[in-house]
C-alpha positions as CSV (number, residue, x, y, z in Angstrom):
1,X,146.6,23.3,23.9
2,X,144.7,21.6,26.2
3,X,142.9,24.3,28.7
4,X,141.6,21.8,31.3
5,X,143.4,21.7,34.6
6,X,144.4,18.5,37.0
7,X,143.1,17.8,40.1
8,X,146.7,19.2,41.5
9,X,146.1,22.3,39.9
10,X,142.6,23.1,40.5
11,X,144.3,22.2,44.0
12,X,146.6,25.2,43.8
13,X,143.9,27.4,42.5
14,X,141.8,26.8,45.3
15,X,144.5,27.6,47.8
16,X,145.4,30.7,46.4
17,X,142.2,32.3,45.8
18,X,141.7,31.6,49.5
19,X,144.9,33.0,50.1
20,X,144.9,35.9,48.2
21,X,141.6,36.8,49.1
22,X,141.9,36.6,53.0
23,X,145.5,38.9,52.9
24,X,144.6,41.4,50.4
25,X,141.6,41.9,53.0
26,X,143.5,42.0,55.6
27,X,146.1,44.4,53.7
28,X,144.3,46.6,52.0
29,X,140.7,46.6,54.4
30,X,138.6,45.2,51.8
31,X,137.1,41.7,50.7
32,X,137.0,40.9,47.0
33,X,136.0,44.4,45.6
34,X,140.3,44.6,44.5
35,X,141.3,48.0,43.9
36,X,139.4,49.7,41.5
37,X,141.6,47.5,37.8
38,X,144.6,50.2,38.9
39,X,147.7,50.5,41.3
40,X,147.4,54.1,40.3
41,X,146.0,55.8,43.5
42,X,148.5,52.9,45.3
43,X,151.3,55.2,43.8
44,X,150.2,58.3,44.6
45,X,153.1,60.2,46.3
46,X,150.6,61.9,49.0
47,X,149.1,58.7,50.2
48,X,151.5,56.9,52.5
49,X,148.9,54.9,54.1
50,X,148.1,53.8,50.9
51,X,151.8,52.8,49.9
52,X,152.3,51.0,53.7
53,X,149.3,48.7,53.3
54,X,151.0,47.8,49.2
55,X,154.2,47.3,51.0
56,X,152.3,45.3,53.9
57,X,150.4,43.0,51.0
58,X,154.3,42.6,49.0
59,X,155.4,41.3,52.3
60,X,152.8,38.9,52.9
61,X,153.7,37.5,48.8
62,X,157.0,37.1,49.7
63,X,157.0,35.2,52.9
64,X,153.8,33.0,51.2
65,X,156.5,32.4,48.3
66,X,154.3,34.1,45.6
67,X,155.7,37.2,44.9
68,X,157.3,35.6,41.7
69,X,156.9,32.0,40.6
70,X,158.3,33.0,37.0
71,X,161.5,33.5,38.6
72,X,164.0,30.5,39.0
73,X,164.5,29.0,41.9
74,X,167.9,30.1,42.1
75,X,167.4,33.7,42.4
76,X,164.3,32.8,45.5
77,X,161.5,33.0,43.1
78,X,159.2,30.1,42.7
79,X,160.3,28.3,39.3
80,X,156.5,27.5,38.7
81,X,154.9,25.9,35.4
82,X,153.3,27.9,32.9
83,X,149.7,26.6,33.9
84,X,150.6,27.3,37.8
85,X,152.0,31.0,36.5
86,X,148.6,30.8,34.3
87,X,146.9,30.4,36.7
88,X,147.7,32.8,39.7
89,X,147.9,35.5,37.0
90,X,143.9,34.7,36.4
91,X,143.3,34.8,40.5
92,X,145.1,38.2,40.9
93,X,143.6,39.5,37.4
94,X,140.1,38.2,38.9
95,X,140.5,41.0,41.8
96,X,142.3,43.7,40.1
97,X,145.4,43.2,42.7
98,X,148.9,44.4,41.8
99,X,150.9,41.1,40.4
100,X,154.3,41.9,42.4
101,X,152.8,43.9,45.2
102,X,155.2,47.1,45.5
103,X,158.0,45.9,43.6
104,X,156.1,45.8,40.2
105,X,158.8,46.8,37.8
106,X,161.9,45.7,39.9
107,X,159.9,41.7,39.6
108,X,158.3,41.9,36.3
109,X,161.2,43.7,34.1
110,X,164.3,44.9,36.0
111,X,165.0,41.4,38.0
112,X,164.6,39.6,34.5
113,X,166.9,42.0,32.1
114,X,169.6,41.7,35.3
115,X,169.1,37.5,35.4
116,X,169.7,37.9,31.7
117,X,172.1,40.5,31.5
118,X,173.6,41.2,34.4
119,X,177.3,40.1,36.4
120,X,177.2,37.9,38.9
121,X,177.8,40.3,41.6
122,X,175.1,42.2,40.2
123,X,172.7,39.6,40.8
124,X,173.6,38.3,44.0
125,X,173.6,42.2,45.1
126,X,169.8,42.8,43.8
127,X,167.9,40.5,43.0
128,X,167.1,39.0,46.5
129,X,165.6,42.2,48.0
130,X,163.7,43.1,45.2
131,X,162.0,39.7,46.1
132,X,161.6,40.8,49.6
133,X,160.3,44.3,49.4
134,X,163.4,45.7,51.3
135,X,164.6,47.8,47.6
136,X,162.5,49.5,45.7
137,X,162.5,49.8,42.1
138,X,161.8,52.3,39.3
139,X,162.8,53.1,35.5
140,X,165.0,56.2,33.9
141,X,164.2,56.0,30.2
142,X,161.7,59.1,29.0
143,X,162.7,62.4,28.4
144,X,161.0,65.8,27.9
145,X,162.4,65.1,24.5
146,X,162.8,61.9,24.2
147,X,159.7,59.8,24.8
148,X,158.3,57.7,22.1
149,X,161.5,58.4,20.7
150,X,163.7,57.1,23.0
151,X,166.8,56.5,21.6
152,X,167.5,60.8,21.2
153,X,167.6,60.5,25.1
154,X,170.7,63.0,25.8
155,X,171.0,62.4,30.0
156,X,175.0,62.3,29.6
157,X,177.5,60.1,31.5
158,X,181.4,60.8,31.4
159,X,183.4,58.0,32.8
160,X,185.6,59.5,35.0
161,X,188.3,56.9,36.2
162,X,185.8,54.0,37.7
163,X,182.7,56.5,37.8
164,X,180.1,58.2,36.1
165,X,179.1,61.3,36.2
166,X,175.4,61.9,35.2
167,X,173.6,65.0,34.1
168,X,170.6,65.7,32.9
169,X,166.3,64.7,33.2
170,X,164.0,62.0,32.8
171,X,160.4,62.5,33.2
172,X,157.3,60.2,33.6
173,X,159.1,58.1,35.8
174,X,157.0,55.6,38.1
175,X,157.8,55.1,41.9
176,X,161.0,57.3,41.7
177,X,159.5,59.2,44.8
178,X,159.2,55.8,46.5
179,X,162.1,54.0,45.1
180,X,165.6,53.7,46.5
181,X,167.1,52.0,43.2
182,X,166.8,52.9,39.2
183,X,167.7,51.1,36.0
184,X,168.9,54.4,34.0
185,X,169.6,55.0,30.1
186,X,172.5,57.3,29.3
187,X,174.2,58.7,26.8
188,X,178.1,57.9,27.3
189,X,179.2,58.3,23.6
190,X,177.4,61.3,22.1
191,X,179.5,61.0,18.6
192,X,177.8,57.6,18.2
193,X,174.4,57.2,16.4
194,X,171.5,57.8,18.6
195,X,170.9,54.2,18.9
196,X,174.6,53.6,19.4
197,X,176.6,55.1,22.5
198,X,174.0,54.5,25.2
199,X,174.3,52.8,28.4
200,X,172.8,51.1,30.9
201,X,173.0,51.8,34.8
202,X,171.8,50.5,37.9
203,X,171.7,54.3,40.0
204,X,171.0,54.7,43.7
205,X,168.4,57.2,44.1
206,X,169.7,58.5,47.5
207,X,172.6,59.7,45.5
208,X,173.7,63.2,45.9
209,X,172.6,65.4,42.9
210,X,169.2,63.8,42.5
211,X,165.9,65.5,42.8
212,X,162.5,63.7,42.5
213,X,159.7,66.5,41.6
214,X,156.0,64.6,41.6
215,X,153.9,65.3,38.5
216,X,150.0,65.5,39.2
217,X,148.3,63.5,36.1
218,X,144.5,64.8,34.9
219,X,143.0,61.9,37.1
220,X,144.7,63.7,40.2
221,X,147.4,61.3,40.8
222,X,150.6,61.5,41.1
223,X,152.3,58.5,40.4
224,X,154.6,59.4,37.8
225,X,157.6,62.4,38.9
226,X,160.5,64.2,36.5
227,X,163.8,63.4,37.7
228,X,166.7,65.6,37.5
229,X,170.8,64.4,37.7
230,X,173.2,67.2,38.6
231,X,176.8,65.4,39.3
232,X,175.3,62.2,40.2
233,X,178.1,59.8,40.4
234,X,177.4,56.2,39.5
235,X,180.2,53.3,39.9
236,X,181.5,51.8,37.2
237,X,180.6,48.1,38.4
238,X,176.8,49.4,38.3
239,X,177.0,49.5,34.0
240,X,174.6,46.1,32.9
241,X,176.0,45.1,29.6
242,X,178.7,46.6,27.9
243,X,179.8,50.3,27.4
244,X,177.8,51.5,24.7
245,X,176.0,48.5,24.3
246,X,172.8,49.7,27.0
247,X,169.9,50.0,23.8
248,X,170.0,46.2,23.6
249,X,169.7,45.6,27.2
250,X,166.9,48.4,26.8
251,X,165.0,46.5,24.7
252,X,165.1,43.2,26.8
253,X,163.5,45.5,29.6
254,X,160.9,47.1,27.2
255,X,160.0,43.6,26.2
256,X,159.3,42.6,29.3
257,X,157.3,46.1,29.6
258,X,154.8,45.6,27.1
259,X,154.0,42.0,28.4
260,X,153.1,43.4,32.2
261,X,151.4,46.6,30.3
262,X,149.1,44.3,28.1
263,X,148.2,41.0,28.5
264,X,148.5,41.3,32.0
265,X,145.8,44.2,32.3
266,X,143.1,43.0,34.1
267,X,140.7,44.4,31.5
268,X,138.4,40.9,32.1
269,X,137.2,42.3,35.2
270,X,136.2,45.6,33.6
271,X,134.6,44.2,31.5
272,X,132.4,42.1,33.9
273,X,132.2,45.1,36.0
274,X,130.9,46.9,33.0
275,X,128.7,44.3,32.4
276,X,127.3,45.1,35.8
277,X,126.6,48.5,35.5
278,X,124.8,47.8,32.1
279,X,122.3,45.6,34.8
280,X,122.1,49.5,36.8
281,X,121.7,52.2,34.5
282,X,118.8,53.0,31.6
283,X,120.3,53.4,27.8
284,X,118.2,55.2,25.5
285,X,115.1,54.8,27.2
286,X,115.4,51.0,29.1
287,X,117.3,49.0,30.5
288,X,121.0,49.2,29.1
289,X,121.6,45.3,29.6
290,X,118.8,44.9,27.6
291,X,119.4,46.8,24.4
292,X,120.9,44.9,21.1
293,X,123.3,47.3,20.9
294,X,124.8,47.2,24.4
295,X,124.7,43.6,24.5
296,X,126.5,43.4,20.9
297,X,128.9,45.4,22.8
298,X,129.3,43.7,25.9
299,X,129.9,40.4,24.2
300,X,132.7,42.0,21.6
301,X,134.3,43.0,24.5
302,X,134.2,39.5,26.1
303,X,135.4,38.0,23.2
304,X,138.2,40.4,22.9
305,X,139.5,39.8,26.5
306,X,139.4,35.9,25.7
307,X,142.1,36.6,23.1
308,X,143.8,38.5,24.9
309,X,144.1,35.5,27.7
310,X,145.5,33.1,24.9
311,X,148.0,35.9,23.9
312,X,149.1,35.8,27.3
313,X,149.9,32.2,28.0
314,X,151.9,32.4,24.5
315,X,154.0,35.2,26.3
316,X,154.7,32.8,29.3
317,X,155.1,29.7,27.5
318,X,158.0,31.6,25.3
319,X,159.6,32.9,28.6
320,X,159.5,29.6,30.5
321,X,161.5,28.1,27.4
322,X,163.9,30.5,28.6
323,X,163.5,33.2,25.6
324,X,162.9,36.8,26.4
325,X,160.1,38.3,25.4
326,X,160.0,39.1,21.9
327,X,157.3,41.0,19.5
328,X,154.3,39.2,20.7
329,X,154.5,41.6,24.0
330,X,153.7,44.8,21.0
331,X,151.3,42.4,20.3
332,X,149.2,42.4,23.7
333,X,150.2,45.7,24.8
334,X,148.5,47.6,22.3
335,X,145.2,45.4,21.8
336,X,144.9,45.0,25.6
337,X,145.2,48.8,26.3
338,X,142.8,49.8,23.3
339,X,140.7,47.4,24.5
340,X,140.3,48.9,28.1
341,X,140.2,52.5,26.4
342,X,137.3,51.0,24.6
343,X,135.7,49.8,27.6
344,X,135.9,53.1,29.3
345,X,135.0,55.1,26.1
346,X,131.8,52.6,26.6
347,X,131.0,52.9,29.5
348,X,130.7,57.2,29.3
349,X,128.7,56.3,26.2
350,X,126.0,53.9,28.4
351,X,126.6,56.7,31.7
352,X,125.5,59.7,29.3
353,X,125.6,62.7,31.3
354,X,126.4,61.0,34.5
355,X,130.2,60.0,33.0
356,X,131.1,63.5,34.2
357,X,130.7,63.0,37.5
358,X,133.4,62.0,39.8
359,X,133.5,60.7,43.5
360,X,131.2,62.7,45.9
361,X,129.4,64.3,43.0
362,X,125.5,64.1,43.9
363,X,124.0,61.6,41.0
364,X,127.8,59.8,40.7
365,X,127.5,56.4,39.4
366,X,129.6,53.8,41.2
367,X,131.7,56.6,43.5
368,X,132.4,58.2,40.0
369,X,135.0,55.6,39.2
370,X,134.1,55.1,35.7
371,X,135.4,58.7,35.3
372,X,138.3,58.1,36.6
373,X,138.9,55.3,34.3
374,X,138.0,57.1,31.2
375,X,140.7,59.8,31.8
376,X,143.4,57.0,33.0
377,X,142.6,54.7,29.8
378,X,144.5,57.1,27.5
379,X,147.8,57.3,29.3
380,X,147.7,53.4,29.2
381,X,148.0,53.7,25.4
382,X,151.1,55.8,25.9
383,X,153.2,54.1,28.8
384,X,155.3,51.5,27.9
385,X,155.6,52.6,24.0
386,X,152.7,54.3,22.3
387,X,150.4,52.4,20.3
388,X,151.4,53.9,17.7
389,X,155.2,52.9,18.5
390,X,153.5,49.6,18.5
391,X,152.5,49.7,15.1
392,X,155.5,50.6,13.8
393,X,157.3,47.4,15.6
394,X,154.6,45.2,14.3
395,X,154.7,46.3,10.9
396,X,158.8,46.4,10.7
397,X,159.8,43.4,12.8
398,X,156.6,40.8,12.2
399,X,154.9,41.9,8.5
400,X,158.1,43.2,7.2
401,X,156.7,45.9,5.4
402,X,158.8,49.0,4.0
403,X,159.7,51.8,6.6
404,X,157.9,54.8,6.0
């Protein structure tokens, strides 16, 4: 592959790093400092200033006709070229912005499984105001007993004439305090095998019956909430796919998951910020940026992110042929969220004592921020299937080996 750019695209680079960085200053009040490599604290259900000024930068995407140039033309997204795609991922990466503003999952997975999968009406209905910020999305899959393992998911739907009826719980469900629609797994045939008799809804969450309850994480966000469905009644022309058919449209929205949760992680820039706070701090008696072993690490890092990079324009270069993702997503979910757990594990490592100090804390490097990324890096490794869970798919599906 060639990796030099033409004049019309270093053209379109240029324009959007000036664009990007003059609105998400404006948006969010800041100039090129992005916001801290996480939408995390964006999501946090106490901070509505916070959520206004993410809806206020969506907006500004959408009318500027960059909220999603991998979608086609035809459903108002911008039908770009890999290397354009390529290269606004890089620009956004560069500042740690969110890639969809608000919508994140509605742009990135649910709009895409519904292109795919969906009826006509279906997309004509949703597609455009995901685009537009006016619907927000989130994701019904885990369950208190059903995470990794998420085909035991036992949330029940009985068709009732040309309705469902839906009881039961998710949990660890981003955005459902903010959202106003959710792509929902349910068990409709629970003689089936597990992996057999789901299905796959599109559920309005101002429905009668539901209850969002936020769940505070260890970092002290509260992004993620447990959900629970008492009566909720669903029509029958929201079901994507066919009846008892939802686990493959599942997977077509996990797929699409694990690309956004890895080799779009904008671990780069941590590292280069980590690279800047080895310039800061002592290790071991001098300098850290000047110890062997630091800078062994630093570049080992470096490396790492590079290949993470090319396993990203592999993703988009299979989705522009009009495939959906496939295995390679495992591929750059799990190395890219290791890899920043790495980074963070790192960075306590070079910090010493001072890793234990958060924001405010007299001594607290950097705001405390690299604390807050050490305790965020583990859930990373969880969302969006486990690494291990990635193992497992890597070793079945791509090396063929024997399951255990």
């Amino acid at each position: 592959m060639d990796f030099t750019y033409t004049p019309e695209q270093e053209k379109f680079r240029a324009e959007l790093r000036r664009w990007i960085e003059k609105n998400s200053a404006e948006a969010f009040g800041r100039t090129g400092e992005g916001l801290g490599g996480s939408t995390a604290s964006l999501l946090d259900v106490r901070d509505d200033g916070r959520w206004n000024q993410l809806l206020d930068y969506h907006r500004r995407l959408y009318q500027a006709g960059y909220v999603a140039l991998h979608w086609p033309k035809q459903w108002g997204g911008g039908g770009a070229s890999m290397i354009d795609q390529a290269i606004y991922q890089d620009e956004v990466l560069r500042l740690a912005l969110p890639l969809y503003g608000a919508n994140q999952l509605a742009i990135d997975r649910i709009g895409p499984t519904i292109m795919h999968l969906g009826t006509e009406q279906q997309k004509k209905r949703y597609l455009l105001k995901m685009l537009t910020g006016e619907e927000i999305w989130c994701q019904g899959y885990s369950e208190p007993n059903a995470g990794s393992d998420l085909a035991a998911l036992q949330t029940r739907a009985v068709l009732e004439g040309d309705t469902f009826v839906i009881n039961g719980q998710k949990v660890w469900t981003s955005l459902a305090h903010r959202a106003d629609w959710q792509v929902l797994l349910v068990r409709t045939d629970p003689a089936a095998p597990k992996h057999k008799g789901i299905s796959y809804l599109l559920v309005d969450m101002h429905s009668p019956g539901i209850t969002v309850r936020p769940l505070v994480q260890i970092t002290g966000d509260a992004g993620f909430n447990e959900v629970f469905y008492d009566n909720v009644r669903v029509p029958k022309e929201n079901l994507v796919g066919e009846l008892n058919a939802g686990w493959q449209v599942s997977i077509a929205t996990l797929m699409y998951e694990r690309v956004s949760g890895g080799t779009r992680h904008p671990v780069e820039r941590t590292i280069g910020e980590l690279l800047e706070l080895a310039k800061k701090v002592d290790f071991q008696g001098g300098p850290a940026w000047k110890h062997s072993y630091v800078r062994q690490k630093l570049a080992q890092f470096a490396t790492e992110a590079r290949c993470l990079r090319l396993s990203r324009y592999r993703s988009l270069s299979a989705q522009l042929k009009g495939k959906m993702p496939g295995v390679e997503s495992s591929f750059g979910k799990l190395f890219a969220t290791e890899l920043n757990l790495r980074v963070a594990m790192f960075a306590d490592e070079m910090l010493g004592a001072f890793a234990n100090l958060a924001g405010g804390s007299l001594g607290a490097v950097e705001g405390g921020r690299w604390m807050h990324r050490t305790l965020a890096a583990r859930g990373l490794t969880i969302a969006a299937g486990s690494s291990e869970i990635q193992h497992n798919i890597i070793g079945e599906r791509v090396l063929k080996l024997p399951r255990g």
